[in-house]
Backbone bond lengths (Angstrom), bond angles and torsions (degrees), N, CA, C in turn:
res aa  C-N    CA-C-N  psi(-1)  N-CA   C-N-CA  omega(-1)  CA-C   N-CA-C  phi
1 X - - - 1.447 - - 1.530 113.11 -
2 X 1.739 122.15 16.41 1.040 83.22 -172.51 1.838 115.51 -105.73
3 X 1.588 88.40 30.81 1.786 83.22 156.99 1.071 115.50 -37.15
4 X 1.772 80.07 -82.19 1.561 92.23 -160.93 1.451 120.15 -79.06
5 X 1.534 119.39 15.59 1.498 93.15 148.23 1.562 129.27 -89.68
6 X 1.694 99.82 -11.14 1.117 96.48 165.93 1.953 129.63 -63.76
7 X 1.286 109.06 -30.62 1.220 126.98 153.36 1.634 127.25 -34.07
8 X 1.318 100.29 -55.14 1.412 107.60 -179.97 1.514 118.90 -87.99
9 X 1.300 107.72 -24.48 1.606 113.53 160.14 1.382 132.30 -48.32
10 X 2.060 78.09 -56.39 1.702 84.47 -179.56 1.543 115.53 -87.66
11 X 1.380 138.39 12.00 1.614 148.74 132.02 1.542 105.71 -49.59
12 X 1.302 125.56 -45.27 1.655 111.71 -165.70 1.518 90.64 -77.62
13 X 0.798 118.97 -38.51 1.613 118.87 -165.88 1.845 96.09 -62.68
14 X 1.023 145.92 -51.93 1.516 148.23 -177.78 1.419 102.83 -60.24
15 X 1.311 132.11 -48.76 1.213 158.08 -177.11 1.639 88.11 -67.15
16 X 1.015 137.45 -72.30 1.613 141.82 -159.87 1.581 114.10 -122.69
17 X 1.219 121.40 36.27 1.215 135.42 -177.52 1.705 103.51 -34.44
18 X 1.978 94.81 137.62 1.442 111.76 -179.66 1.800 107.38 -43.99
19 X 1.449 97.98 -62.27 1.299 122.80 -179.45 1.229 121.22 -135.09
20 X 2.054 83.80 126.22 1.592 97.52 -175.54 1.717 120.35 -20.97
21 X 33.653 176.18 8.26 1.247 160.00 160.96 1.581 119.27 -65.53
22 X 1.342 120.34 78.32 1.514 114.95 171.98 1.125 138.46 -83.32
23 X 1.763 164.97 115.42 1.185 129.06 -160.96 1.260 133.36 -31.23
24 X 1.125 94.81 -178.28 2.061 104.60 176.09 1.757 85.84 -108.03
25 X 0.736 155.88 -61.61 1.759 139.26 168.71 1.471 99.39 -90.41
26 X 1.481 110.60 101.56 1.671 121.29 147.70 1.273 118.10 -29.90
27 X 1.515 109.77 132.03 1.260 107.10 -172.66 1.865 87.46 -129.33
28 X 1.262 92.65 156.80 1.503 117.34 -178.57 1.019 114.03 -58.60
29 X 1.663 147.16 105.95 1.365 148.08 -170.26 1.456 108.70 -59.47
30 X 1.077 101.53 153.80 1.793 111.21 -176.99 1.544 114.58 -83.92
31 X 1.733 95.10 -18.60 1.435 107.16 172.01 2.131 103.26 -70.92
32 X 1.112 122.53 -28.25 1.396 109.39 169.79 1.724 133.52 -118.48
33 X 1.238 87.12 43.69 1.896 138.20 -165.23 1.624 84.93 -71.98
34 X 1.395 94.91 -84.25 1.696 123.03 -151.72 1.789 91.52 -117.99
35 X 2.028 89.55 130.95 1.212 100.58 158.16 1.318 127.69 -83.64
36 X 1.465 129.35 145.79 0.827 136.78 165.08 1.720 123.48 -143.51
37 X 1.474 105.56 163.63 1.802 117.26 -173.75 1.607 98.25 -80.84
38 X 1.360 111.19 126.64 1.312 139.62 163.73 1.477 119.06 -101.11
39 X 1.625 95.39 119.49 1.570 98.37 179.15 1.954 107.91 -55.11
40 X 1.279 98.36 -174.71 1.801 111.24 161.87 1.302 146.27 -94.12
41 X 1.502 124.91 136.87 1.260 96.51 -154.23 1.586 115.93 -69.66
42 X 1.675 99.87 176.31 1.222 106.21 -170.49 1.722 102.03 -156.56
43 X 1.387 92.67 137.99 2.122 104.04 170.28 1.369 113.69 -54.17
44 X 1.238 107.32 138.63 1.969 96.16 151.84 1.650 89.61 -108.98
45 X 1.148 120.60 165.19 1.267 155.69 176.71 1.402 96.30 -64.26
46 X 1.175 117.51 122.23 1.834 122.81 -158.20 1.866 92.68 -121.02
47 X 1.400 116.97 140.18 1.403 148.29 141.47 1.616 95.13 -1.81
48 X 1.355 106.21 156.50 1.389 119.52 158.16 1.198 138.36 -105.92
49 X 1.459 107.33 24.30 1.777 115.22 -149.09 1.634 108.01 -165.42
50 X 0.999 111.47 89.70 1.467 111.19 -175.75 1.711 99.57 -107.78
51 X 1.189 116.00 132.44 1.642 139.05 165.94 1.790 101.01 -58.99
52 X 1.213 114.38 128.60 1.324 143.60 166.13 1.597 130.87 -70.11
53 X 1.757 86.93 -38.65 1.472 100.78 -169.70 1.607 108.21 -84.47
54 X 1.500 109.87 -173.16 1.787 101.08 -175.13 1.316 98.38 -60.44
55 X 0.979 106.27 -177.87 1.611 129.38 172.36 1.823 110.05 -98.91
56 X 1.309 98.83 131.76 1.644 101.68 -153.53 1.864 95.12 -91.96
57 X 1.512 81.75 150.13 1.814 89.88 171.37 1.461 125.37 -58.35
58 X 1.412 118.19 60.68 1.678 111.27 -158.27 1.974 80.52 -100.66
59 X 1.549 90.99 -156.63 1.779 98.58 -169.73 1.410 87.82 -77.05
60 X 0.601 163.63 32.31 1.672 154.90 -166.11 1.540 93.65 -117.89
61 X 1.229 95.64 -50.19 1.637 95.74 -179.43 1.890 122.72 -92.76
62 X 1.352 127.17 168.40 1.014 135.17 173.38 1.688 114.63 -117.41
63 X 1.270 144.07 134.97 1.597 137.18 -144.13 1.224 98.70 -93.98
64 X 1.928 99.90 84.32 1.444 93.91 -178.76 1.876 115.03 -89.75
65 X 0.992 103.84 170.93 1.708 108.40 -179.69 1.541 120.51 -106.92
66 X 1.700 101.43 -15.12 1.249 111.68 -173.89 1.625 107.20 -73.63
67 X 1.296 100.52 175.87 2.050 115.32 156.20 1.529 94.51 -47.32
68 X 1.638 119.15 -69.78 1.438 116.18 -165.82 1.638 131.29 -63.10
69 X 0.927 154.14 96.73 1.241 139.77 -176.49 1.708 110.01 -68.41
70 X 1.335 87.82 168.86 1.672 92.84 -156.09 1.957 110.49 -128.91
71 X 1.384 122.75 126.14 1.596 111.82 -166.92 1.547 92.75 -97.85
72 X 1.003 121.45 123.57 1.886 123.98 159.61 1.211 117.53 -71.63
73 X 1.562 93.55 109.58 1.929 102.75 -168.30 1.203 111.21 -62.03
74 X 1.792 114.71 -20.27 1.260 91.50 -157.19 2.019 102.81 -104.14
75 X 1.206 86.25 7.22 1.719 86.59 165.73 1.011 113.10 -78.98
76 X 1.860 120.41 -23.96 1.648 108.68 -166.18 1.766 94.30 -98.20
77 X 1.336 102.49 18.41 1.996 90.43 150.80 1.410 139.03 -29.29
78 X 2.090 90.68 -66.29 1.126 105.09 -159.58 1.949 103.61 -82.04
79 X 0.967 77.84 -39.60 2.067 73.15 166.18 1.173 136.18 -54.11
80 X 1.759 112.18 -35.94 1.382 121.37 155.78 1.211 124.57 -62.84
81 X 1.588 116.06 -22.07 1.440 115.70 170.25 1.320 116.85 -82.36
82 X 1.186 106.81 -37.36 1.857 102.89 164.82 1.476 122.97 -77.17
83 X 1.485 124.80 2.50 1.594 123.25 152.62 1.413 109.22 -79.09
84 X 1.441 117.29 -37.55 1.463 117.80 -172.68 1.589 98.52 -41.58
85 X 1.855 70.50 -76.05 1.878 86.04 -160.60 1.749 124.81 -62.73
86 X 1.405 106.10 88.66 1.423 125.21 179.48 1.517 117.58 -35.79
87 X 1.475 112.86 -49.22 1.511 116.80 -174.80 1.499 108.04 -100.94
88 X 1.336 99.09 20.07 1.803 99.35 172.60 1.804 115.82 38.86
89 X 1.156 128.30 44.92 1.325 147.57 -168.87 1.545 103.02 -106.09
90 X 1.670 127.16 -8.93 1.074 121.01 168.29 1.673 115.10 101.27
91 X 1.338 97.77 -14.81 1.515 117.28 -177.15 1.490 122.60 -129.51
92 X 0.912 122.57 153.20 1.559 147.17 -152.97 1.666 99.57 -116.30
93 X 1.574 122.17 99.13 1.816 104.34 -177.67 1.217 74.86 -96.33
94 X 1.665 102.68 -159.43 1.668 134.23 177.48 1.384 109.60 -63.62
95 X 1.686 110.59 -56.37 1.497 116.19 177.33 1.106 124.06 -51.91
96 X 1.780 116.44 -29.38 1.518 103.82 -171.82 1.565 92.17 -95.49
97 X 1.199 129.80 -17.84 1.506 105.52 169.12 1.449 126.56 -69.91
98 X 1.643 112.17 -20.64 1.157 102.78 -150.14 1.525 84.85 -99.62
99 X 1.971 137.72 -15.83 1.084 135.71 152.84 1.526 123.54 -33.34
100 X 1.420 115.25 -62.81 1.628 128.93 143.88 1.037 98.68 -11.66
101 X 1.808 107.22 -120.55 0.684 128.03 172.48 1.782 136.74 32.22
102 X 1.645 87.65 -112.21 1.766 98.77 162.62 1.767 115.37 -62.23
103 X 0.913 95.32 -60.49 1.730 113.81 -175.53 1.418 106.16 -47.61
104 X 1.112 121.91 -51.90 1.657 115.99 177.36 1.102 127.80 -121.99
105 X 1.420 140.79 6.55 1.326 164.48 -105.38 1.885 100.94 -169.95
106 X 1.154 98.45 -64.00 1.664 107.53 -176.27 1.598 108.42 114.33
107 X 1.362 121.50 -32.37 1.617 108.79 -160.39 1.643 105.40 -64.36
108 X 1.883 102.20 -176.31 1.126 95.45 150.66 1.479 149.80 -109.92
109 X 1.637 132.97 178.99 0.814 100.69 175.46 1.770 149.16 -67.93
110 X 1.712 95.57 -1.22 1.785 82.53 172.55 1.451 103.89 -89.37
111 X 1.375 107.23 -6.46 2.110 90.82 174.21 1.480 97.82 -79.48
112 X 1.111 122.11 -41.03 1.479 109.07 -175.00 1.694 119.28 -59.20
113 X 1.411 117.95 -11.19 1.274 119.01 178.58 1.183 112.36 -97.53
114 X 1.638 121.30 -17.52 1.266 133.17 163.53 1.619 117.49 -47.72
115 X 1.814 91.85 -59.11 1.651 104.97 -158.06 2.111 89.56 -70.19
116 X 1.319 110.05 -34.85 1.302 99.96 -173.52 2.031 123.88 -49.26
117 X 1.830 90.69 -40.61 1.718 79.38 177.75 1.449 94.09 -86.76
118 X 0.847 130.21 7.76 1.744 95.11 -178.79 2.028 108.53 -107.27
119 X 1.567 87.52 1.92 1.947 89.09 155.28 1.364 111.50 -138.22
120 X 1.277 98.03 40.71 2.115 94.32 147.90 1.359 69.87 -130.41
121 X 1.410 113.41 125.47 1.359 137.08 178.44 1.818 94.28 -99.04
122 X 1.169 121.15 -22.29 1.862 102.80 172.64 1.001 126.46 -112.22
123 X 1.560 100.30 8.02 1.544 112.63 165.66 1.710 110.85 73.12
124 X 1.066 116.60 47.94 1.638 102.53 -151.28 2.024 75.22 -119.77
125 X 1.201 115.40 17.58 1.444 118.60 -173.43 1.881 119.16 47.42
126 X 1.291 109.03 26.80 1.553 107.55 148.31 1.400 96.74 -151.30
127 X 1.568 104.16 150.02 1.677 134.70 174.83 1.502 101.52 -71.17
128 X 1.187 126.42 148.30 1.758 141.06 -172.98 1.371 88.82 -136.56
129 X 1.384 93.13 146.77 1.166 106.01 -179.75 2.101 120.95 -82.70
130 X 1.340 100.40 10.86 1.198 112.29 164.00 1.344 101.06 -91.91
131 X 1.397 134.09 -29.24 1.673 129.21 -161.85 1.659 101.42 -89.23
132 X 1.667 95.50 -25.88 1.874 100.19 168.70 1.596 113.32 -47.86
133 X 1.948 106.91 -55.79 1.300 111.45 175.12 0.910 139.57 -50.77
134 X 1.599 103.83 -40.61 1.470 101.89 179.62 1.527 116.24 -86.96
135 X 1.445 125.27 -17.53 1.166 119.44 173.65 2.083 121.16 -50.96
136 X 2.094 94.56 -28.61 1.564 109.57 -174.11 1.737 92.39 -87.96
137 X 1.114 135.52 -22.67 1.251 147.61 157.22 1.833 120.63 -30.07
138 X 1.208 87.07 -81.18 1.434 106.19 -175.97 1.263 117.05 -119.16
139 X 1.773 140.40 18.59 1.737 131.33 129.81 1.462 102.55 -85.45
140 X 1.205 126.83 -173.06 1.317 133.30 160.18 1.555 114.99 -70.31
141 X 1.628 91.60 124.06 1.249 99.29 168.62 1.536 139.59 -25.03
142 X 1.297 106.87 -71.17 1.217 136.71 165.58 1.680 133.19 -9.54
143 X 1.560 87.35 -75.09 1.546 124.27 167.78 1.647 127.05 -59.24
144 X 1.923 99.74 -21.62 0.916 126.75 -167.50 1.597 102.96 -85.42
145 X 1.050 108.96 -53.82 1.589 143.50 161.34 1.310 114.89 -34.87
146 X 1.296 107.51 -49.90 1.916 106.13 -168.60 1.625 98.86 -117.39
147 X 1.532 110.64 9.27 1.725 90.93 171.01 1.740 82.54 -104.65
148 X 1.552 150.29 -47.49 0.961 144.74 159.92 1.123 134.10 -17.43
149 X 1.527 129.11 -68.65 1.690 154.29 -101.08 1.672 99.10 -145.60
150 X 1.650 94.69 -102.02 1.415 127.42 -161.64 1.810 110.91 -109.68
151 X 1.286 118.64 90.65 1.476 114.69 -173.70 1.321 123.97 164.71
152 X 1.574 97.52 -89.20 1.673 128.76 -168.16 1.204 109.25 74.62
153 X 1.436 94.70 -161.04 1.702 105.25 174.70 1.134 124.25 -49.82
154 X 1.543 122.31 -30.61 1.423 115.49 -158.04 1.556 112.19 -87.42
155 X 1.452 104.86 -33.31 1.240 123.07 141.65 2.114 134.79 -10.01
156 X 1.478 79.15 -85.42 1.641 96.01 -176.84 1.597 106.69 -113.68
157 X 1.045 105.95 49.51 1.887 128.40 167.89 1.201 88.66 -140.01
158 X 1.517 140.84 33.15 1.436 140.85 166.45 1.346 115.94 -111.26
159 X 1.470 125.69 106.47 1.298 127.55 -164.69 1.979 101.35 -55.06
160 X 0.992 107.75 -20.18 1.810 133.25 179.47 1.590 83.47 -68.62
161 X 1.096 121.72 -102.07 1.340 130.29 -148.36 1.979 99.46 -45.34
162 X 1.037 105.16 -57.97 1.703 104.29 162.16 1.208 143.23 1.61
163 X 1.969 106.66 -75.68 1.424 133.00 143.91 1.557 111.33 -47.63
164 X 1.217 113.31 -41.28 1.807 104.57 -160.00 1.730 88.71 -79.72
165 X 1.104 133.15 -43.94 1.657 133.95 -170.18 2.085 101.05 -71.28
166 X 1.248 94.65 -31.42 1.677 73.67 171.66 1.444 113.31 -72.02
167 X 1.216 93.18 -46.37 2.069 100.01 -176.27 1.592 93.73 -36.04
168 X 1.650 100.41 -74.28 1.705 97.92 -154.86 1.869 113.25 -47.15
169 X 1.656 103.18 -25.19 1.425 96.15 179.97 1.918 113.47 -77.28
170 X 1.243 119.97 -13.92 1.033 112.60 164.12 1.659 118.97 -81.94
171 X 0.916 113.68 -20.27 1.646 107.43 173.70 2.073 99.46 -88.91
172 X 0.923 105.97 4.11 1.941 100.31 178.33 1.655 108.04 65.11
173 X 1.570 112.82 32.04 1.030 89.46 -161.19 1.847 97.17 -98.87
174 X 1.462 114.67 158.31 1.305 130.41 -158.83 1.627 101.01 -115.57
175 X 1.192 132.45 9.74 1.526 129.21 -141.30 1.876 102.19 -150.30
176 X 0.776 119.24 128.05 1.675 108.72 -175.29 2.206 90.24 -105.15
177 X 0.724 85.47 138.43 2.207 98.27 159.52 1.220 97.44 -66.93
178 X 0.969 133.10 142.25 1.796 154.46 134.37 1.542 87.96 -39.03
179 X 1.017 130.53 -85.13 1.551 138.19 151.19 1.991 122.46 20.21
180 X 1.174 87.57 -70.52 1.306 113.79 -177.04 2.048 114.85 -88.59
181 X 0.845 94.71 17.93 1.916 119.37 -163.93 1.683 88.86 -113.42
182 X 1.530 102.33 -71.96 1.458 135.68 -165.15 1.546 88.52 -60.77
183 X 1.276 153.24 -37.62 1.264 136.90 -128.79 1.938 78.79 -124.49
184 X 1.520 121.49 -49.34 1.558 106.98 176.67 1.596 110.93 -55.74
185 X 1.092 115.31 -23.73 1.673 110.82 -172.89 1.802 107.74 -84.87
186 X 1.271 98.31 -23.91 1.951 100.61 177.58 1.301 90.14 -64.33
187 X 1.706 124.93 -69.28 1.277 131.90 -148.11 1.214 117.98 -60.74
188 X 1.850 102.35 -21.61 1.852 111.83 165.55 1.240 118.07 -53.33
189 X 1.519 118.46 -41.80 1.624 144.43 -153.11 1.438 99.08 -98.93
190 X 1.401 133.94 -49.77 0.973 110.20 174.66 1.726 133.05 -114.71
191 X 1.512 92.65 100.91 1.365 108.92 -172.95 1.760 123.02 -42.99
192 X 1.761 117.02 -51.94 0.940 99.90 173.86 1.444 131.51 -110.66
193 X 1.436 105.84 59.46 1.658 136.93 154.48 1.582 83.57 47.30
194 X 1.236 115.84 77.41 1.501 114.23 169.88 1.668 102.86 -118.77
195 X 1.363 115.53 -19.12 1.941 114.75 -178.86 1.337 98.27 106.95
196 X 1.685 119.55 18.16 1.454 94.11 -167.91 1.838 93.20 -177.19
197 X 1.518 113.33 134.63 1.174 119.87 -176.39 1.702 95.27 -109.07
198 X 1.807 106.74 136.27 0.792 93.66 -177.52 1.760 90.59 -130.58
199 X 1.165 120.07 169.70 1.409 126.67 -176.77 1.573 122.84 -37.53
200 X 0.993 93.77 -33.29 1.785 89.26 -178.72 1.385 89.74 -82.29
201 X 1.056 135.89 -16.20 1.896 141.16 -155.77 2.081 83.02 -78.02
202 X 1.721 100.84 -56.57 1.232 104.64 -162.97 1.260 113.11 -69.08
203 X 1.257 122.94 -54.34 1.544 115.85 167.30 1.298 131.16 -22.36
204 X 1.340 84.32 -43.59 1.942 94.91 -166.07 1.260 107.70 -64.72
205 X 1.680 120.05 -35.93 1.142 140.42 -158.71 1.908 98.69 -77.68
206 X 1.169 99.20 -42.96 1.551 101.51 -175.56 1.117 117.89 -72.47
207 X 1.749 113.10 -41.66 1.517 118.54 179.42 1.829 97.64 -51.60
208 X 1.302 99.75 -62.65 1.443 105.12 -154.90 1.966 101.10 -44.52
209 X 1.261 109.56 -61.47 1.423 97.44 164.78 1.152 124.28 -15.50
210 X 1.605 101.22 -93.74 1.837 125.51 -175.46 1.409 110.69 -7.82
211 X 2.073 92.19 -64.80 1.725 107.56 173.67 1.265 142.67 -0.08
212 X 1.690 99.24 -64.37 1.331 135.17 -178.32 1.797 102.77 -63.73
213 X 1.215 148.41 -24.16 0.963 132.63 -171.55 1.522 102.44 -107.55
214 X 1.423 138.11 116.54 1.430 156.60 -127.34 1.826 83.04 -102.24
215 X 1.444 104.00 -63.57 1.744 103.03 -170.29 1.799 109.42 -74.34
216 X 1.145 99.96 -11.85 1.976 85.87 -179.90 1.539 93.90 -130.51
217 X 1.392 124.79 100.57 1.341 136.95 151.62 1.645 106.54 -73.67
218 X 1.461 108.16 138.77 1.125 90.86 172.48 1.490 114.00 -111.35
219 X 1.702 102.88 177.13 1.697 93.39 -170.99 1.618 114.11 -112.81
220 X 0.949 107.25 170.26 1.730 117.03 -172.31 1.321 99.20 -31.41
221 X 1.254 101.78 -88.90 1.599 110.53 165.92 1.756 123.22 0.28
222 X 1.413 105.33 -67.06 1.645 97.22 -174.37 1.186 98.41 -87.91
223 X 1.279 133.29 -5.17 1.796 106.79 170.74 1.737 111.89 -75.57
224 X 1.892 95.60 -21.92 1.530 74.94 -165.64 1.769 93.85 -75.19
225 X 0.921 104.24 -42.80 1.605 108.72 -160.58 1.844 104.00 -42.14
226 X 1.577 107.26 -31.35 1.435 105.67 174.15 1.689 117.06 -79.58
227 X 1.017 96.62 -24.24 1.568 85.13 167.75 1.555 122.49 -103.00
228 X 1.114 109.45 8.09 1.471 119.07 -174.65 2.200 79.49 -97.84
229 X 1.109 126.57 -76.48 1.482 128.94 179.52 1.851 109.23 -29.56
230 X 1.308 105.81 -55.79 1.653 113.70 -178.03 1.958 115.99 -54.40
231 X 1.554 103.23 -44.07 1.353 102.19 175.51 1.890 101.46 -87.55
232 X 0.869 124.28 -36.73 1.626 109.84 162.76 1.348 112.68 -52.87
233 X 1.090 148.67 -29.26 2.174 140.89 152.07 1.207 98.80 -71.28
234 X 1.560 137.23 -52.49 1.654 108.00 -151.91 1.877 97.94 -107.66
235 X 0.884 122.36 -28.54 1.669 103.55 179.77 1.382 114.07 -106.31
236 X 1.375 84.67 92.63 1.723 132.27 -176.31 1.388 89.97 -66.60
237 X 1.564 149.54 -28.01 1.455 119.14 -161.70 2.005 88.85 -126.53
238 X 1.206 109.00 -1.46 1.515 98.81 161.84 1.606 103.37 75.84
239 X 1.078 121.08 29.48 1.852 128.57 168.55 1.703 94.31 -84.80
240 X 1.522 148.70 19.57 1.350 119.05 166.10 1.684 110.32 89.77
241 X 1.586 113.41 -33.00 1.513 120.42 -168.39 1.576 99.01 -119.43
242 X 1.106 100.30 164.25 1.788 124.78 162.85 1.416 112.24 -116.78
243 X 1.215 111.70 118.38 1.723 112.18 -157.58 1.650 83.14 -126.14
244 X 1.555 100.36 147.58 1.598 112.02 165.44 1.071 140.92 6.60
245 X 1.492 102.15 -69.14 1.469 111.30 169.74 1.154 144.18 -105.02
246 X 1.486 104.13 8.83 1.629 122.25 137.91 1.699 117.54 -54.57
247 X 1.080 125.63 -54.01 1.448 151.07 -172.39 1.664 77.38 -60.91
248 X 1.297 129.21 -80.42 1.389 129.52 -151.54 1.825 114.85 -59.42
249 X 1.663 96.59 -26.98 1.662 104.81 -176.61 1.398 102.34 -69.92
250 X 1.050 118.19 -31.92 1.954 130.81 -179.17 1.315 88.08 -52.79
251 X 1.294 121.54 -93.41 1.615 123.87 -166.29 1.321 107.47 -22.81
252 X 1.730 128.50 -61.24 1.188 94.61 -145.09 1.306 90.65 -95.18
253 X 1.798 138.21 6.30 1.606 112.79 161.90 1.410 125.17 -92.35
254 X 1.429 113.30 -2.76 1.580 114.83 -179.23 1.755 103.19 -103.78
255 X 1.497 114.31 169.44 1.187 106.70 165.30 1.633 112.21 -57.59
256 X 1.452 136.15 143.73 1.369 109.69 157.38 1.412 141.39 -106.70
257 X 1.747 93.70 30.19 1.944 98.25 170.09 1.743 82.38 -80.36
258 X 1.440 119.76 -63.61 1.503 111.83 -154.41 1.242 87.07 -55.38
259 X 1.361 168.01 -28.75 1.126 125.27 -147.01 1.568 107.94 -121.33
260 X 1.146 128.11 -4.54 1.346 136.86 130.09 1.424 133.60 -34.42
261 X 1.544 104.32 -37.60 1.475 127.92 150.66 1.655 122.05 -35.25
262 X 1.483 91.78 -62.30 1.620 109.05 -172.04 1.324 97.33 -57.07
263 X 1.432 101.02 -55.74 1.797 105.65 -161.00 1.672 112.08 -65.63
264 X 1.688 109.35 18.26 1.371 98.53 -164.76 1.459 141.99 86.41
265 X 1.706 123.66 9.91 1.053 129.37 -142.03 1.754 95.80 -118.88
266 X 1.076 130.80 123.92 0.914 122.73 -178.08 1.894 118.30 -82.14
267 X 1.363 97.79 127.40 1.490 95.75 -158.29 1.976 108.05 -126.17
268 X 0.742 121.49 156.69 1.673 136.24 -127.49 2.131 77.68 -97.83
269 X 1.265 123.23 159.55 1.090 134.45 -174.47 1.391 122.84 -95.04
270 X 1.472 118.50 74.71 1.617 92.85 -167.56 1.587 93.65 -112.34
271 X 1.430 105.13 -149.56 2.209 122.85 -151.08 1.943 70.32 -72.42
272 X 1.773 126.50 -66.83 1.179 98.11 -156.42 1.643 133.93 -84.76
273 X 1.395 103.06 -11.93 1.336 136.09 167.38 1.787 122.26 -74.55
């Protein structure tokens, strides 16, 4: 069980925090080329310590001016290439993608053998971390981002996420909203498009997770306690629901890999993650 106590730990902690290059014509990613079967989502076992305060201008971020802050996908390249590559050898084989990949990512393995030749562009059978770049270069950013990074399958096997990754590739844009992060994870949660997740919305969402792991079922008990912890952080005015922009105020005061975590999101392995 100790998913999910890790689960419910790392909820009190959010709840009670320790401390306060793309083209010039977008072209269609290769990641939404070819269909393929996507496993289900699934938790990783989340941190115990989520930061309270804003979220600091590190590379993660881009110097935005707006309400929304903004992550530059294509800075978190080189970080995704150093989670890939396990033995730090500079190179990307099949195994460590398809470790990624399936193993932490969710897809399967013939998409993962797919996405592999079509970014070792010389075929020399390992990925460089120049072929990383240019793959965030020249597919859409985006897509690049949440089949990599922040997502997985469950993610971008979303006829939702789909539409929203063409848009951003027609505007060239290189940069995701905190905003626009926060708003795919509501639309996960709330199934019947009412503006508003309400507890049975969340449960469902958690059971269905939990599910997926054969040796840690979880029990009545920690679902409620997780959704009883989740609406104690986000429904700040106490109406019963979590509406939009509750969900969106989270992002920009918590970190939002950990808290993508909470919500179930499968998120890429780095020094603080």
């Amino acid at each position: 069980m100790k998913f999910c106590q890790d689960i419910i730990v790392a909820s009190i902690f959010i709840a009670y925090p320790v401390c306060a290059f793309v083209p010039s014509v977008p072209r269609r990613t290769a990641l939404m080329q070819k269909d393929a079967a996507y496993s289900a989502l699934t938790i990783q076992p989340l941190p115990l310590q989520l930061s309270s305060s804003p979220p600091m201008h590190t590379s993660l971020f881009a110097d935005a001016t707006d309400e929304s802050k903004e992550i530059d996908l294509l800075v978190e390249a080189d970080a995704i290439f150093d989670s890939v590559d396990r033995n730090k050898d500079g190179e990307i084989t099949a195994e460590e993608l398809r470790a990624h990949l399936v193993d932490q990512m969710g897809y399967t393995p013939e998409y993962t053998k797919y996405l592999f030749a079509s970014l070792d562009t010389d075929a020399d059978g390992v990925i460089t971390r120049d072929e990383m770049k240019f793959a965030f270069y020249n597919f859409e950013a985006l897509s690049m981002y949440m089949t990599f990074g922040v997502g997985g399958s469950d993610i971008t096997s979303r006829e939702a996420f789909k539409a929203f990754a063409l848009n951003q590739a027609e505007g060239g844009s290189d940069k995701l909203l905190l905003n626009d992060l926060a708003d795919l994870i509501f639309d996960m949660i709330d199934t019947d498009n009412s503006g508003e997740i309400t507890k049975v919305e969340l449960r469902e969402h958690f059971d269905n997770v939990t599910s997926k792991f054969d040796d840690e079922k979880s029990t009545d008990m920690q679902a409620k306690d997780y959704v009883q912890t989740m609406f104690a952080t986000f429904d700040k005015n106490n109406d019963g629901g979590i509406d939009r922009a509750e969900v969106r105020t989270a992002f920009q005061k918590y970190d939002f890999k950990l808290l993508a975590k909470t919500f179930g999101l499968r998120v890429y392995r780095t020094a603080e993650v």
